[in-house]
C-alpha positions in Angstrom: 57.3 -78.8 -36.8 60.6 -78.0 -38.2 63.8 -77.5 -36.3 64.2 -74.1 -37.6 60.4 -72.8 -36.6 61.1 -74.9 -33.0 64.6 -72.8 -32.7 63.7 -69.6 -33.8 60.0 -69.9 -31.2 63.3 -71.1 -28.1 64.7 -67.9 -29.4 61.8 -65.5 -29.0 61.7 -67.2 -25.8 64.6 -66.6 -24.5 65.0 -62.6 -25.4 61.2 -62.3 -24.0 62.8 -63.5 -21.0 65.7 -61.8 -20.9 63.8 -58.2 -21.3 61.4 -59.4 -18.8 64.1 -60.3 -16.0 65.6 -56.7 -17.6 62.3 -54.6 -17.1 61.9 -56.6 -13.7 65.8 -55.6 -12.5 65.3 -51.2 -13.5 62.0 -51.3 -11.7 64.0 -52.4 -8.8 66.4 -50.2 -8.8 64.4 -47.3 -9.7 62.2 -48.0 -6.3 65.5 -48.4 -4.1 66.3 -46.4 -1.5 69.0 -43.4 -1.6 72.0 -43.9 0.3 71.9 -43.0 3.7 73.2 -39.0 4.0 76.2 -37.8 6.2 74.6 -36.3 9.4 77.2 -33.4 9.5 76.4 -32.6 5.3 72.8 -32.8 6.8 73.2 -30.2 9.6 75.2 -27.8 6.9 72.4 -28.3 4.6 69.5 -27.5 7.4 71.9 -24.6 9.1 72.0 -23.2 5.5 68.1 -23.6 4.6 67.4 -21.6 7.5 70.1 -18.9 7.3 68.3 -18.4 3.5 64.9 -18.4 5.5 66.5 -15.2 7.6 67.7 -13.3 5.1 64.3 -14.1 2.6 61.8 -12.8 5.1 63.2 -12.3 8.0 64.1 -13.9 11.8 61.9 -14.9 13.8 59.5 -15.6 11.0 56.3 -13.7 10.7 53.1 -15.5 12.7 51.1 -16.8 9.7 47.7 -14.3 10.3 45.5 -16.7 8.7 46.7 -19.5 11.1 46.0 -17.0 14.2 42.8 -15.7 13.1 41.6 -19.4 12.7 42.8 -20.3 16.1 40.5 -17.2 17.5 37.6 -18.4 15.8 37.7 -21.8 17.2 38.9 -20.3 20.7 35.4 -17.9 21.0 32.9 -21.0 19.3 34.4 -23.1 22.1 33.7 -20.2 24.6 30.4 -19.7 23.1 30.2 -22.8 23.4 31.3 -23.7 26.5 29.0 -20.5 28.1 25.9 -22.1 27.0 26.1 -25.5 28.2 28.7 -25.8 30.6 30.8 -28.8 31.3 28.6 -31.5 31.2 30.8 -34.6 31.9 
C-alpha cells in the first residue's frame, strides 16, 4: 500500500467518525428534556385554559351524556345482576 491510499482510508476514517459522534450528539439533544417551567407562568397558563373553556361552552361544563348513559347501563346489569344471585362471598 501506498502512503497516499493509507492517508486518504485515515481520512475517511476520521470524518466517518466525526459524523457518527455528530449524528450520536443531535439524537441527544433532540431526546432531552425541556427546561423545567415557572410554576406561576404555569398557573397563568392553566387559569387561562380554563377561563377559554368557560367562555367556549360554558361553566360548569356540560355532563358528557354518553359517559352517564354508560354508567346507567353498568349500574342496572350490576342490579340485575346482583338480584339474581345475591352476594355470594
Amino acid at each position: 500500500m501506498s502512503f497516499v491510499t493509507d492517508h486518504g482510508r485515515r481520512q475517511q476514517l476520521r470524518q466517518w467518525v466525526e459524523d457518527h459522534r455528530a449524528a450520536a450528539e443531535a439524537a441527544q439533544a433532540a431526546h432531552a428534556s425541556p427546561p423545567p417551567v415557572d410554576p406561576a407562568l404555569s398557573w397563568r397558563q392553566a387559569l387561562s385554559l380554563l377561563a377559554l373553556l368557560g367562555r367556549s361552552v360554558g361553566w360548569p361544563v356540560a355532563p358528557d351524556e354518553v359517559r352517564r348513559r354508560g354508567e346507567e347501563q353498568a349500574a342496572s346489569a350490576w342490579g340485575r345482576l346482583h338480584a339474581a344471585y345475591g352476594d355470594r362471598r
